[in-house]
CHARMM-style PDB file with segment names, atoms N, HN, CA, C and O in Angstrom:
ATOM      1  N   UNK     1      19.179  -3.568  27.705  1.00  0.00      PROA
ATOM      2  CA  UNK     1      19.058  -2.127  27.633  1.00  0.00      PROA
ATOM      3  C   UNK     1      17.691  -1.753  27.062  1.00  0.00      PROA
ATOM      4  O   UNK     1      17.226  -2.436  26.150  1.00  0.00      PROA
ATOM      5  N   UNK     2      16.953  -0.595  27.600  1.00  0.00      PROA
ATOM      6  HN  UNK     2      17.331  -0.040  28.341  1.00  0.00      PROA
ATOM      7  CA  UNK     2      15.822  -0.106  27.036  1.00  0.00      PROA
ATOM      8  C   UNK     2      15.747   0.169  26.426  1.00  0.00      PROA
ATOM      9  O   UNK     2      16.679   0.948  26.222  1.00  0.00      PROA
ATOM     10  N   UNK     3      14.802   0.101  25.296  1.00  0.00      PROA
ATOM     11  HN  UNK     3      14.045  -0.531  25.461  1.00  0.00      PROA
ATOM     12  CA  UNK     3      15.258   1.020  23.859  1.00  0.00      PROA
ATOM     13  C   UNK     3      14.267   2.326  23.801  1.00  0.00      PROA
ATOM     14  O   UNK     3      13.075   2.025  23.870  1.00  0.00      PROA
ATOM     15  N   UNK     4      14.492   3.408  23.712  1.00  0.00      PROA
ATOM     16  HN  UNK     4      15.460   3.652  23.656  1.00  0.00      PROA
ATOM     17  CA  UNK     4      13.238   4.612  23.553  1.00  0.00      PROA
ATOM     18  C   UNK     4      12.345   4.319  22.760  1.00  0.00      PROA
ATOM     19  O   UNK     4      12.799   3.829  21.726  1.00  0.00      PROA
ATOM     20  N   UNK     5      11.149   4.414  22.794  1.00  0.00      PROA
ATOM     21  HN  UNK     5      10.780   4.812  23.634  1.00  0.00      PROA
ATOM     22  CA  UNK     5      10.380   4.493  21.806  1.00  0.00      PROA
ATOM     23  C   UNK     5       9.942   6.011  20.929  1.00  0.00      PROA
ATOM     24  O   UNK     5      10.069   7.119  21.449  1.00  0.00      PROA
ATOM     25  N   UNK     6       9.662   5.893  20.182  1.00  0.00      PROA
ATOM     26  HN  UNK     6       9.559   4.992  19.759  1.00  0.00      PROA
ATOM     27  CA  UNK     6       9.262   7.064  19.603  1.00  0.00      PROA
ATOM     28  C   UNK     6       8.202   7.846  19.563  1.00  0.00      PROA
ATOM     29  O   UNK     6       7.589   7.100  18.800  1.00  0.00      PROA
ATOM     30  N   UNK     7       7.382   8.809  19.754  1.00  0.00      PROA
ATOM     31  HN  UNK     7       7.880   9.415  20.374  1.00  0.00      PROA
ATOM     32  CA  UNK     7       6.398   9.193  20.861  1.00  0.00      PROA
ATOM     33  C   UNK     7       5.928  10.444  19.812  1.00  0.00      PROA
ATOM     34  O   UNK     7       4.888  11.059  20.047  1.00  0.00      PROA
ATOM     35  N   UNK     8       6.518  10.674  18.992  1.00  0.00      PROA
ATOM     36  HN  UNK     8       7.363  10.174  18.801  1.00  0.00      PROA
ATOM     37  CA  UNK     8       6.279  12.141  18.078  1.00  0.00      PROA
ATOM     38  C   UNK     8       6.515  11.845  16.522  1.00  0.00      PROA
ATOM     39  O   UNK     8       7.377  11.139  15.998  1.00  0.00      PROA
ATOM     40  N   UNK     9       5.426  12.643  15.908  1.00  0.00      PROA
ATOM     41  HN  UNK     9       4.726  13.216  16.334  1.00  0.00      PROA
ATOM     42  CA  UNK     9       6.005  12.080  14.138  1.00  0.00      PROA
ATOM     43  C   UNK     9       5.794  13.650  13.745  1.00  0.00      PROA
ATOM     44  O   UNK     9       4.888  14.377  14.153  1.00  0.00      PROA
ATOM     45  N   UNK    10       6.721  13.952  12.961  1.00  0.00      PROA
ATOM     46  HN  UNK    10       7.457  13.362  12.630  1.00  0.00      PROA
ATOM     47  CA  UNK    10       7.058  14.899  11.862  1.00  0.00      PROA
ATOM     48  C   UNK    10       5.456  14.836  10.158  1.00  0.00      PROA
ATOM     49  O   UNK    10       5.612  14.167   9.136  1.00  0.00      PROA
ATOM     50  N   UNK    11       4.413  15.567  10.403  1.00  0.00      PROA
ATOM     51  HN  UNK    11       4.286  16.110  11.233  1.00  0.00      PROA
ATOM     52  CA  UNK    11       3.467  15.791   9.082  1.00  0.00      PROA
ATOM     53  C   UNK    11       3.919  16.604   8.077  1.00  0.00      PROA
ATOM     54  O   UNK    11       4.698  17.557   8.092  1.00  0.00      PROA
ATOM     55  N   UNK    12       3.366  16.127   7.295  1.00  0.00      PROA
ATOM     56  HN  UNK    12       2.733  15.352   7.284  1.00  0.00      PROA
ATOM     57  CA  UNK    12       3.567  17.497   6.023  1.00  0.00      PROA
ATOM     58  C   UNK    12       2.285  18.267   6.318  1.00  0.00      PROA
ATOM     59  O   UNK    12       1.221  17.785   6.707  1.00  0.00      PROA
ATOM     60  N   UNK    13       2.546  19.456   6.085  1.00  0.00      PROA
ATOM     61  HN  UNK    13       3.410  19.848   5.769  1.00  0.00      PROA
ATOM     62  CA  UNK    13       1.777  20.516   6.334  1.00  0.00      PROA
ATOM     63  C   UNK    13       0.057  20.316   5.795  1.00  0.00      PROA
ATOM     64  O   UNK    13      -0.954  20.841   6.260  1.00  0.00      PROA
ATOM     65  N   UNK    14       0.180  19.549   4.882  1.00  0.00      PROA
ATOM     66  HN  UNK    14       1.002  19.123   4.504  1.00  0.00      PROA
ATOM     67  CA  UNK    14      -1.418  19.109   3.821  1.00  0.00      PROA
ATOM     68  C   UNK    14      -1.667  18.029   4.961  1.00  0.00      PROA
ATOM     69  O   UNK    14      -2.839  17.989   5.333  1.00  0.00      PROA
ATOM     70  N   UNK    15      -0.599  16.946   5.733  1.00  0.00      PROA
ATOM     71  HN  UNK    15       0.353  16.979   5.430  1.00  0.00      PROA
ATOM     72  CA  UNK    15      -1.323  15.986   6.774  1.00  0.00      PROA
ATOM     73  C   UNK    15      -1.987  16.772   7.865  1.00  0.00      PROA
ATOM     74  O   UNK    15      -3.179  16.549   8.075  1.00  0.00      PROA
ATOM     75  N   UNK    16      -1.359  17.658   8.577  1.00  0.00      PROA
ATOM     76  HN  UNK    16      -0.390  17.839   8.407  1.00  0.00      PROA
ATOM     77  CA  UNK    16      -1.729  18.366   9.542  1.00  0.00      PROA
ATOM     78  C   UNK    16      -3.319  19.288   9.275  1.00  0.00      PROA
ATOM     79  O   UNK    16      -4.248  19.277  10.083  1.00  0.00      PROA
ATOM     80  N   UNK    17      -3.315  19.961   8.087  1.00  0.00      PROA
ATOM     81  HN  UNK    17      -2.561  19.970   7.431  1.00  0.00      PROA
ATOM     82  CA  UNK    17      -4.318  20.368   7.654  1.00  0.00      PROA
ATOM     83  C   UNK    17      -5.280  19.196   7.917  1.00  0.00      PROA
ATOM     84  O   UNK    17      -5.816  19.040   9.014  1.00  0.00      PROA
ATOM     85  N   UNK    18      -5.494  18.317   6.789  1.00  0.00      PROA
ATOM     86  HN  UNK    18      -5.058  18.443   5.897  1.00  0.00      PROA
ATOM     87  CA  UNK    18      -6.548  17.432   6.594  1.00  0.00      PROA
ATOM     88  C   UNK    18      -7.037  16.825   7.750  1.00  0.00      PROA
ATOM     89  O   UNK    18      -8.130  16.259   7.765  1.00  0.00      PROA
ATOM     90  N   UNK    19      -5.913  16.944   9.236  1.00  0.00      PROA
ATOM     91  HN  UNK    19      -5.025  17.404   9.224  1.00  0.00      PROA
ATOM     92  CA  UNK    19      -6.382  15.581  10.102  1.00  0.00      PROA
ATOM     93  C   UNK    19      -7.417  17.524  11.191  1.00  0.00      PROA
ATOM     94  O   UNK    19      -8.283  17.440  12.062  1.00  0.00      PROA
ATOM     95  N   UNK    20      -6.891  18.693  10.687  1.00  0.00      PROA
ATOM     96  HN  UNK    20      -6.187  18.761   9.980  1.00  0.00      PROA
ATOM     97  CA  UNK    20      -7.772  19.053  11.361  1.00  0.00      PROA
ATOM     98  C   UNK    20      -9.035  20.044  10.931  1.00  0.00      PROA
ATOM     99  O   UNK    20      -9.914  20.737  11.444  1.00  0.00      PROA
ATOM    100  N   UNK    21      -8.692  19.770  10.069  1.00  0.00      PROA
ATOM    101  HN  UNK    21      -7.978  19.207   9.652  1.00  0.00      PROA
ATOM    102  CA  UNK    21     -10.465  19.642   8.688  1.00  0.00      PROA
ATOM    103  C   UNK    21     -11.246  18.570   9.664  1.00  0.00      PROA
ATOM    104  O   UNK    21     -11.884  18.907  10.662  1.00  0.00      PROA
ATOM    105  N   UNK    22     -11.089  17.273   9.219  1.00  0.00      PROA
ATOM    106  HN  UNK    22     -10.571  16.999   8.409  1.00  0.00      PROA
ATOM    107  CA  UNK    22     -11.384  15.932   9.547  1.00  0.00      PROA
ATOM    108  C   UNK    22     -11.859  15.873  10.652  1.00  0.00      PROA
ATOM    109  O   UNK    22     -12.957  15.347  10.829  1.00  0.00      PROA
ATOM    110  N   UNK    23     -10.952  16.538  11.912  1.00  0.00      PROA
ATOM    111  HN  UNK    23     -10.059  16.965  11.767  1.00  0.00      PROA
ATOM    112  CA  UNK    23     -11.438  16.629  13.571  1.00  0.00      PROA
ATOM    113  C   UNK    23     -12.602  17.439  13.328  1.00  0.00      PROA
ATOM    114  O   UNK    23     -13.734  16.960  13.395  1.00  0.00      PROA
ATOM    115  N   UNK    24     -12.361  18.739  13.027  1.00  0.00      PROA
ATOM    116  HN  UNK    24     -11.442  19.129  12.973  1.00  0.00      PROA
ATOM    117  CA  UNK    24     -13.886  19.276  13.616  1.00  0.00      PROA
ATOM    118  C   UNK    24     -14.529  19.339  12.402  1.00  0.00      PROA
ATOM    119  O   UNK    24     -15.209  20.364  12.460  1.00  0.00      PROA
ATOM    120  N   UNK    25     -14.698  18.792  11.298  1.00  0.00      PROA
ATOM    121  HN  UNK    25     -14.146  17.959  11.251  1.00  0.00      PROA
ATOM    122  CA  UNK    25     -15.930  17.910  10.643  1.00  0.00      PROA
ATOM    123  C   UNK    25     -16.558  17.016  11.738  1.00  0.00      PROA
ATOM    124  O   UNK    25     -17.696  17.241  12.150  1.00  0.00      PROA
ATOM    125  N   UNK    26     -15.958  16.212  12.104  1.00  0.00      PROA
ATOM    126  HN  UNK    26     -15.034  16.029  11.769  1.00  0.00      PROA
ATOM    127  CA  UNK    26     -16.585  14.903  12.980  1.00  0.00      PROA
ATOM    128  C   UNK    26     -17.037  15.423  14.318  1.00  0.00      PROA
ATOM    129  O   UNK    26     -18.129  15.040  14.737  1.00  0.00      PROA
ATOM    130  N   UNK    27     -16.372  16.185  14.973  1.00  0.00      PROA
ATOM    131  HN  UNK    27     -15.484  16.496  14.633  1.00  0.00      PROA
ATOM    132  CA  UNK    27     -16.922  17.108  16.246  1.00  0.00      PROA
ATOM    133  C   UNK    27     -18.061  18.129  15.522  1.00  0.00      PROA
ATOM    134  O   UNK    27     -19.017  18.417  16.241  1.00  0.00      PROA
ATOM    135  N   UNK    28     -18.050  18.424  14.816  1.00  0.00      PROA
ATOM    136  HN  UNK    28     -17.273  18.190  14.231  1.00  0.00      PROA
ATOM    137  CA  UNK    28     -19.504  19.532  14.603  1.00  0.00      PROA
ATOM    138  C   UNK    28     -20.678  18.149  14.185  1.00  0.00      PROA
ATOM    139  O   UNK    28     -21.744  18.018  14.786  1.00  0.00      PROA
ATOM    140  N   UNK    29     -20.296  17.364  13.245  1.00  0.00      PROA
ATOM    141  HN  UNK    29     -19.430  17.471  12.757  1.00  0.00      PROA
ATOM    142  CA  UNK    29     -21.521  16.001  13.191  1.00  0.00      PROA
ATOM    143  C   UNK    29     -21.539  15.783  14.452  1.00  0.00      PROA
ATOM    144  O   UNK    29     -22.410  16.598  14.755  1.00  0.00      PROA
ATOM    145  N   UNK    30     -21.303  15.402  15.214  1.00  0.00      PROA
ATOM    146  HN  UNK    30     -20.595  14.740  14.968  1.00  0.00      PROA
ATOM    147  CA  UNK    30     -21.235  15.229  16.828  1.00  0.00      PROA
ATOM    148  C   UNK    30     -22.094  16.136  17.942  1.00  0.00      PROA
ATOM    149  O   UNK    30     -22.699  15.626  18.884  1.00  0.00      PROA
ATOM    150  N   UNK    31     -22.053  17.214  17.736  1.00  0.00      PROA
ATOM    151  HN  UNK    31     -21.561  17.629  16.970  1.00  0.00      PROA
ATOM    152  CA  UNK    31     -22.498  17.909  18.178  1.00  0.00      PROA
ATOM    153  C   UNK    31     -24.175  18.557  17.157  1.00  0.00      PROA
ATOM    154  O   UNK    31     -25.070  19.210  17.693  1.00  0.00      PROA
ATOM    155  N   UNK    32     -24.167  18.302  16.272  1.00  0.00      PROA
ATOM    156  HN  UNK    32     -23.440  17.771  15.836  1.00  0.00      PROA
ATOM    157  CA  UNK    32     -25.139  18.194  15.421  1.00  0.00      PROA
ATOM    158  C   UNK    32     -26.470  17.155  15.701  1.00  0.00      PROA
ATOM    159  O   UNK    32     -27.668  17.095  15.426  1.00  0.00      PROA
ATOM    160  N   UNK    33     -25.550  16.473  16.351  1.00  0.00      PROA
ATOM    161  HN  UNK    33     -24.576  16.522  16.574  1.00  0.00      PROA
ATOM    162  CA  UNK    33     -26.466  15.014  16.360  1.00  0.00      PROA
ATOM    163  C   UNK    33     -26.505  14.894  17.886  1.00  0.00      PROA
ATOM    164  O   UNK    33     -26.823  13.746  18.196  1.00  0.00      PROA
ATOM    165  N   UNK    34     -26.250  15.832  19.147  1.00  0.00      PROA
ATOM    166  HN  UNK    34     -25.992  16.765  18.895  1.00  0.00      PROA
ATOM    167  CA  UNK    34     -26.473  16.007  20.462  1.00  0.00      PROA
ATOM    168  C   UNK    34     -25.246  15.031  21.122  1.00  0.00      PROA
ATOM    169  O   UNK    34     -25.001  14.710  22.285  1.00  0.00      PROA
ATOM    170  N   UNK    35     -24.943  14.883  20.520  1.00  0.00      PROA
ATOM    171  HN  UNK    35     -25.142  15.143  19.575  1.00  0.00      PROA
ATOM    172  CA  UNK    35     -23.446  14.137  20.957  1.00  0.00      PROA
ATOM    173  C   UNK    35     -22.233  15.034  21.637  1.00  0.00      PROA
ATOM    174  O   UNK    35     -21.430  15.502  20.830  1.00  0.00      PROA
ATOM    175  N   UNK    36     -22.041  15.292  22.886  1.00  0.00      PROA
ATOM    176  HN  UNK    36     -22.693  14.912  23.542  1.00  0.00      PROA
ATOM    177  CA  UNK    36     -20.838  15.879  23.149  1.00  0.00      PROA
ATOM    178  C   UNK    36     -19.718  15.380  23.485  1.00  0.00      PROA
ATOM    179  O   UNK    36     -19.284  15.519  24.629  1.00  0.00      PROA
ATOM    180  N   UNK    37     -18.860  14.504  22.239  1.00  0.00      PROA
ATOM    181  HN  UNK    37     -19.212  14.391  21.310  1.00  0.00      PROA
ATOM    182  CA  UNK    37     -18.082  14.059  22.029  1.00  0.00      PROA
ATOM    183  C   UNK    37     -17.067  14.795  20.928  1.00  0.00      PROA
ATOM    184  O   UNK    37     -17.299  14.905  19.724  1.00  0.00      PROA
ATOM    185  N   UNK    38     -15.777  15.314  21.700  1.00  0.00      PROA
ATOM    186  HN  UNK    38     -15.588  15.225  22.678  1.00  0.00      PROA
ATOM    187  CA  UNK    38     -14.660  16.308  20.808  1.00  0.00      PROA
ATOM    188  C   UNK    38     -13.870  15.511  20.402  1.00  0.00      PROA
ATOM    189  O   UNK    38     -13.380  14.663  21.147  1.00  0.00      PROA
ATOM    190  N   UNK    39     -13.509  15.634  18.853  1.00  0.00      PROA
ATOM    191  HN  UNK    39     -13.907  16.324  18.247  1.00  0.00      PROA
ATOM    192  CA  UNK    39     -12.130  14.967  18.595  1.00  0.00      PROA
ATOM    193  C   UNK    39     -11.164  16.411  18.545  1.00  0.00      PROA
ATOM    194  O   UNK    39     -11.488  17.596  18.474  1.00  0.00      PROA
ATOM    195  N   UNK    40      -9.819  15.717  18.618  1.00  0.00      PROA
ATOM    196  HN  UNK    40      -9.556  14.754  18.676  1.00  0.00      PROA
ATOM    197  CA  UNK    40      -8.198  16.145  18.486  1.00  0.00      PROA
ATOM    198  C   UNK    40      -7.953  15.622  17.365  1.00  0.00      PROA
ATOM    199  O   UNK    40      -8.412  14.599  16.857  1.00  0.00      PROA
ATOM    200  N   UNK    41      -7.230  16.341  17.002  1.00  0.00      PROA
ATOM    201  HN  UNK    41      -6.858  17.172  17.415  1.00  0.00      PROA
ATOM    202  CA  UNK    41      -6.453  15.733  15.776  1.00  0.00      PROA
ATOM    203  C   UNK    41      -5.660  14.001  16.459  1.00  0.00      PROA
ATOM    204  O   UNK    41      -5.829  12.921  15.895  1.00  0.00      PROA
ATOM    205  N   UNK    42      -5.026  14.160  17.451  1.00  0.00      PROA
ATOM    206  HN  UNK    42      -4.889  15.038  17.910  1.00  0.00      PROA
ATOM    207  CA  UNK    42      -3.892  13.297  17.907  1.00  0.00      PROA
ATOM    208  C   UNK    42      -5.623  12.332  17.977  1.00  0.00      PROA
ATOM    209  O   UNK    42      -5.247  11.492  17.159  1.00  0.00      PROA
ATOM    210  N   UNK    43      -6.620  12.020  18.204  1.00  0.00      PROA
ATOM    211  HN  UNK    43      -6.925  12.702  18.868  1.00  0.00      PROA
ATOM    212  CA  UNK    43      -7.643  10.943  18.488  1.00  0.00      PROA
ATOM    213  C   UNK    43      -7.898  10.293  16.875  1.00  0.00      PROA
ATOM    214  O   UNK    43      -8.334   9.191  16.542  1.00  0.00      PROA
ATOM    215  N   UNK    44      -7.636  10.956  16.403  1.00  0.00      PROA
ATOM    216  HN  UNK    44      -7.282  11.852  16.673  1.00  0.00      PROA
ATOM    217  CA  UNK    44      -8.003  10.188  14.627  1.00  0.00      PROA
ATOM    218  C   UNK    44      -6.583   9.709  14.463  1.00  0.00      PROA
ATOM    219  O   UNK    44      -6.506   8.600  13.936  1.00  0.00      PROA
ATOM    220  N   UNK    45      -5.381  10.310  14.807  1.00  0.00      PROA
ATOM    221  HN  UNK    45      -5.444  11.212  15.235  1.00  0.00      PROA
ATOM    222  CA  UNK    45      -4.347   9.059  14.648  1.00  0.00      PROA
ATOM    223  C   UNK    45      -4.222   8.068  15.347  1.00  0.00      PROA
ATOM    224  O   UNK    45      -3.886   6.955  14.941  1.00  0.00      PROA
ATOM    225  N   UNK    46      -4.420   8.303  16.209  1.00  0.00      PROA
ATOM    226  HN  UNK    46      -4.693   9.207  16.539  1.00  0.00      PROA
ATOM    227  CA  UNK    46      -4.319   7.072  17.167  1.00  0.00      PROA
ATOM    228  C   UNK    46      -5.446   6.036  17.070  1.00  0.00      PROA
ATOM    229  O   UNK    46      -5.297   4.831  17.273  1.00  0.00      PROA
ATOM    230  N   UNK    47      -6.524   6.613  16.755  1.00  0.00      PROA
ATOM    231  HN  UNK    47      -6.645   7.592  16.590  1.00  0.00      PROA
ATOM    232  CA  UNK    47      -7.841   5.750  15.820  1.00  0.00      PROA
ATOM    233  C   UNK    47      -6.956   4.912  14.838  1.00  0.00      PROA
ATOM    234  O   UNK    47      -6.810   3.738  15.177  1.00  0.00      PROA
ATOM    235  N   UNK    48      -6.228   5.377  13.471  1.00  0.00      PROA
ATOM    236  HN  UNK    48      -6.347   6.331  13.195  1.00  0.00      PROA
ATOM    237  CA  UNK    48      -5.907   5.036  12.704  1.00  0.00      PROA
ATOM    238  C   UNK    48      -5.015   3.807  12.887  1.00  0.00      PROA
ATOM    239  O   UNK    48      -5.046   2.723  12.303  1.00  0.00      PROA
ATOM    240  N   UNK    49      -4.135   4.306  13.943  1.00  0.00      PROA
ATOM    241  HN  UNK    49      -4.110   5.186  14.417  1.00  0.00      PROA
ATOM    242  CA  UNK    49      -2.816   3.406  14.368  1.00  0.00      PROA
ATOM    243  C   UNK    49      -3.564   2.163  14.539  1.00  0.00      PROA
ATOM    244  O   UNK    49      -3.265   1.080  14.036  1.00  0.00      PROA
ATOM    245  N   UNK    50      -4.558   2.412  15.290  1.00  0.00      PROA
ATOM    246  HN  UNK    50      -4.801   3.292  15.699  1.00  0.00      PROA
ATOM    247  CA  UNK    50      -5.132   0.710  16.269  1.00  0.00      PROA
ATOM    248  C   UNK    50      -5.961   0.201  15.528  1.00  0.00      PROA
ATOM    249  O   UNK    50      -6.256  -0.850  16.096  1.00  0.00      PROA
ATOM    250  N   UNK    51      -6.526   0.273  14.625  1.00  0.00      PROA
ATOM    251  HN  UNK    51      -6.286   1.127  14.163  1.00  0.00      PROA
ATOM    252  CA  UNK    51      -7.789  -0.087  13.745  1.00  0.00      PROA
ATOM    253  C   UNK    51      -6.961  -0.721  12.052  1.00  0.00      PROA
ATOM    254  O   UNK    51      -7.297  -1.742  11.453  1.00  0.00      PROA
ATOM    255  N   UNK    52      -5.766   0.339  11.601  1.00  0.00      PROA
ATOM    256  HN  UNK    52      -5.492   1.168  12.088  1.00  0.00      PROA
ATOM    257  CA  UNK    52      -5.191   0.033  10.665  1.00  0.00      PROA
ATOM    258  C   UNK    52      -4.074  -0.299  10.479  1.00  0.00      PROA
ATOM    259  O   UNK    52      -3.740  -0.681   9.357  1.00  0.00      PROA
ATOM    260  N   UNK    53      -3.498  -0.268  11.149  1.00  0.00      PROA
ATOM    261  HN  UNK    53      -3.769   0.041  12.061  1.00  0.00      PROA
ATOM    262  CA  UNK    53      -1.929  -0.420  11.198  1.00  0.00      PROA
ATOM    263  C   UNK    53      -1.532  -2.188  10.786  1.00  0.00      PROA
ATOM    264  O   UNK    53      -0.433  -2.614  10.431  1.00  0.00      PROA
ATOM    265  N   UNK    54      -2.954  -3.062  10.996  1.00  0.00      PROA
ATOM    266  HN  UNK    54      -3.847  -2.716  11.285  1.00  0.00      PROA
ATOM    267  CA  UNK    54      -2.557  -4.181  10.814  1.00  0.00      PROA
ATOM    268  C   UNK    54      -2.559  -4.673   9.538  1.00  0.00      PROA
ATOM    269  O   UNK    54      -2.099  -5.806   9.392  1.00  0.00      PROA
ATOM    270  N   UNK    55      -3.125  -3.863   8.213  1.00  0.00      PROA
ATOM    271  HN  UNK    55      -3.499  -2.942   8.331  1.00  0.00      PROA
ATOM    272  CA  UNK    55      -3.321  -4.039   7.215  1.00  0.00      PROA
ATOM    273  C   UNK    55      -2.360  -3.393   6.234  1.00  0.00      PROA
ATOM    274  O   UNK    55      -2.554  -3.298   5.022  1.00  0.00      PROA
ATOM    275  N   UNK    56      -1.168  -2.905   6.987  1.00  0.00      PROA
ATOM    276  HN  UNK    56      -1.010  -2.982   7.972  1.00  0.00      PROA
ATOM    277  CA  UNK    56      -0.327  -1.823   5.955  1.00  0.00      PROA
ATOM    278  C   UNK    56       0.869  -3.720   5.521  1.00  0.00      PROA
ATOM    279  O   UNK    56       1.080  -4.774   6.121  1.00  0.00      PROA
ATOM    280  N   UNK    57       1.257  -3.140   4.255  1.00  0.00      PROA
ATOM    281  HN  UNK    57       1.086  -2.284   3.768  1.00  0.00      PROA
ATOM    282  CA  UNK    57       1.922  -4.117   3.821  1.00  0.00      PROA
ATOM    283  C   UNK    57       3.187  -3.437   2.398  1.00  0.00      PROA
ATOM    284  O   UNK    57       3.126  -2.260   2.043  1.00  0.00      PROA
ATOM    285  N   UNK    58       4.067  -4.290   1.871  1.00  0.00      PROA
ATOM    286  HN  UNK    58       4.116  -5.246   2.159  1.00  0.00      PROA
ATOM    287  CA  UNK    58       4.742  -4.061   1.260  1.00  0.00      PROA
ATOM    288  C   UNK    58       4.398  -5.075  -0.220  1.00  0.00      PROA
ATOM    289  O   UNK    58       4.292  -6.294  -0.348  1.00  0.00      PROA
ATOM    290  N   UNK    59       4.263  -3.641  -1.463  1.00  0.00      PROA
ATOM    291  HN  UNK    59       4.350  -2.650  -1.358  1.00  0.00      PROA
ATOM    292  CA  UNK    59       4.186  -4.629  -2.662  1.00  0.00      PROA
ATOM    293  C   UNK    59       5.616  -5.263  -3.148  1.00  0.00      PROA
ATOM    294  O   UNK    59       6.647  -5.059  -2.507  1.00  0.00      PROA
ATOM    295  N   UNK    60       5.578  -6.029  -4.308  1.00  0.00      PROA
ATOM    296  HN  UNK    60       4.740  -6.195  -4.828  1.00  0.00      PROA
ATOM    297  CA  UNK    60       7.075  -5.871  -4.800  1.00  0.00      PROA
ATOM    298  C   UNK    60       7.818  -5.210  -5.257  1.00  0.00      PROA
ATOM    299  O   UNK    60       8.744  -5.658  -5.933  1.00  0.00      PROA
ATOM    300  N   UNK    61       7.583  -3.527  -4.957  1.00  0.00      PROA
ATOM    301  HN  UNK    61       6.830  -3.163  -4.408  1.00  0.00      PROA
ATOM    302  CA  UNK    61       8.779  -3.197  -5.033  1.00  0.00      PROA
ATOM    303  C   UNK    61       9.157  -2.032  -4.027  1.00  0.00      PROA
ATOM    304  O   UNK    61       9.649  -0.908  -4.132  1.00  0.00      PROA
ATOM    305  N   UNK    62       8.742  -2.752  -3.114  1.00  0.00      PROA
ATOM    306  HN  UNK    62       8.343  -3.665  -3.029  1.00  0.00      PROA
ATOM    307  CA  UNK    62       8.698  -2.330  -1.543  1.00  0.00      PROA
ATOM    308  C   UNK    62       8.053  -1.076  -1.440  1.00  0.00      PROA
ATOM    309  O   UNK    62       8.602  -0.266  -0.692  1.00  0.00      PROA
ATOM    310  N   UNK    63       7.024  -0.727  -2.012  1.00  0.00      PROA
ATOM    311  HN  UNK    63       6.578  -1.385  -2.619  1.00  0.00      PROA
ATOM    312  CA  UNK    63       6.242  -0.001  -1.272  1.00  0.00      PROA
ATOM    313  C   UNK    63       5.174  -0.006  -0.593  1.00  0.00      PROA
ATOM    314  O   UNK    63       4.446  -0.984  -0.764  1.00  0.00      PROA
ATOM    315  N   UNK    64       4.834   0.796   0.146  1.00  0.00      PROA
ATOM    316  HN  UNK    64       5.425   1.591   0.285  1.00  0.00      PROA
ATOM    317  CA  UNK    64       3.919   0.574   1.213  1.00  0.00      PROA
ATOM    318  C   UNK    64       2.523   0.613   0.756  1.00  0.00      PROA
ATOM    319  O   UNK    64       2.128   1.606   0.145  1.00  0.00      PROA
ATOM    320  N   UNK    65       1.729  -0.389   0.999  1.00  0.00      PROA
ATOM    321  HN  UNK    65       2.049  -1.196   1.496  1.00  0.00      PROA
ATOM    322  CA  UNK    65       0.423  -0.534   0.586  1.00  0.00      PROA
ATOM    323  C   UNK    65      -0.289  -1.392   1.528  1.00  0.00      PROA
ATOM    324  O   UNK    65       0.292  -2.151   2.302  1.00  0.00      PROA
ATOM    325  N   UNK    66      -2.109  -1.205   1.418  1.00  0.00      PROA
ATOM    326  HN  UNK    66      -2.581  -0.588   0.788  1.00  0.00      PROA
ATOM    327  CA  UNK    66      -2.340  -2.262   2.260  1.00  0.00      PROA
ATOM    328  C   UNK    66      -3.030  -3.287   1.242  1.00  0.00      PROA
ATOM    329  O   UNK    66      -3.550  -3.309   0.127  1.00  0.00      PROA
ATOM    330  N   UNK    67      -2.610  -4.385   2.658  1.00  0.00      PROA
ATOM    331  HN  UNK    67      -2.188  -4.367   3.564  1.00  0.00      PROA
ATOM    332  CA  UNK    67      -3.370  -5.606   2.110  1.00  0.00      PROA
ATOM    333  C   UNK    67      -4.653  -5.448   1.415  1.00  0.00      PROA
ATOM    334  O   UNK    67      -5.410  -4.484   1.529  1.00  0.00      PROA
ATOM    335  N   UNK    68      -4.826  -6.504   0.673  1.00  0.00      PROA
ATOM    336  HN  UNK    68      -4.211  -7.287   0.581  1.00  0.00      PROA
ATOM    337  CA  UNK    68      -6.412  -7.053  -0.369  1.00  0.00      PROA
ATOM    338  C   UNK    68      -7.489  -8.046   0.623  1.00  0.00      PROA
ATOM    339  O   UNK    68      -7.678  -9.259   0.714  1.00  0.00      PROA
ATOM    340  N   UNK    69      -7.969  -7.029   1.182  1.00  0.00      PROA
ATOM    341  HN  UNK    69      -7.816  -6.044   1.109  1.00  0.00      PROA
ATOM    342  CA  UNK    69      -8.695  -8.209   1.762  1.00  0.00      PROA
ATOM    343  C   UNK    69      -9.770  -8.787   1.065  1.00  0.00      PROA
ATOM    344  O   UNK    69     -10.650  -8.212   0.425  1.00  0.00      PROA
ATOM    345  N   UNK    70      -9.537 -10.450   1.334  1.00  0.00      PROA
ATOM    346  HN  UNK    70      -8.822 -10.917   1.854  1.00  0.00      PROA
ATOM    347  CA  UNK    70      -9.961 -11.503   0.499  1.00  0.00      PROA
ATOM    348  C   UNK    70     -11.795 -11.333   0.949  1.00  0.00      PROA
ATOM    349  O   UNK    70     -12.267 -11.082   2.058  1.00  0.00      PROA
ATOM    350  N   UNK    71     -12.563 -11.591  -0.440  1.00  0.00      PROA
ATOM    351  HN  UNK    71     -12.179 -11.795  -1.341  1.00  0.00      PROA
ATOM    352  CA  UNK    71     -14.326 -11.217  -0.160  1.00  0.00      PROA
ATOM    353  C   UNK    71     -14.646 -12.525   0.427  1.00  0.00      PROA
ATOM    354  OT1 UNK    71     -15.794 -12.770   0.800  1.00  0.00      PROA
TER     355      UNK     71
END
């Protein structure tokens, strides 16, 4: 059987803010610098997902943290 995947996440209102502060900060540097390249909010998560997602980890007492990467 297929299983659905999940395709949508629920922010707190301060996430939603910050990721679109963050977008057009980086789209006006962008365009500052002759670059016509737009971010979305949904392009910095999905940045995030693929770049970080491999470093999220659990301390002992199960919370979510990321790894120490070794120097």
């Amino acid at each position: 059987m297929k299983k659905n995947l999940i395709k949508t996440i629920r922010l707190k209102d301060s996430e939603s803010i910050d990721l679109e502060v963050l977008s057009y900060e980086l789209t006006k540097k962008n365009i500052m610098n002759g670059i016509n390249i737009f971010y979305k909010e949904s392009d910095l998560v999905h940045f995030l997902i693929e770049n970080k997602m491999n470093e999220i980890d659990v301390n002992e007492k199960g919370e979510l943290t990321f790894k120490v990467k070794n120097s």
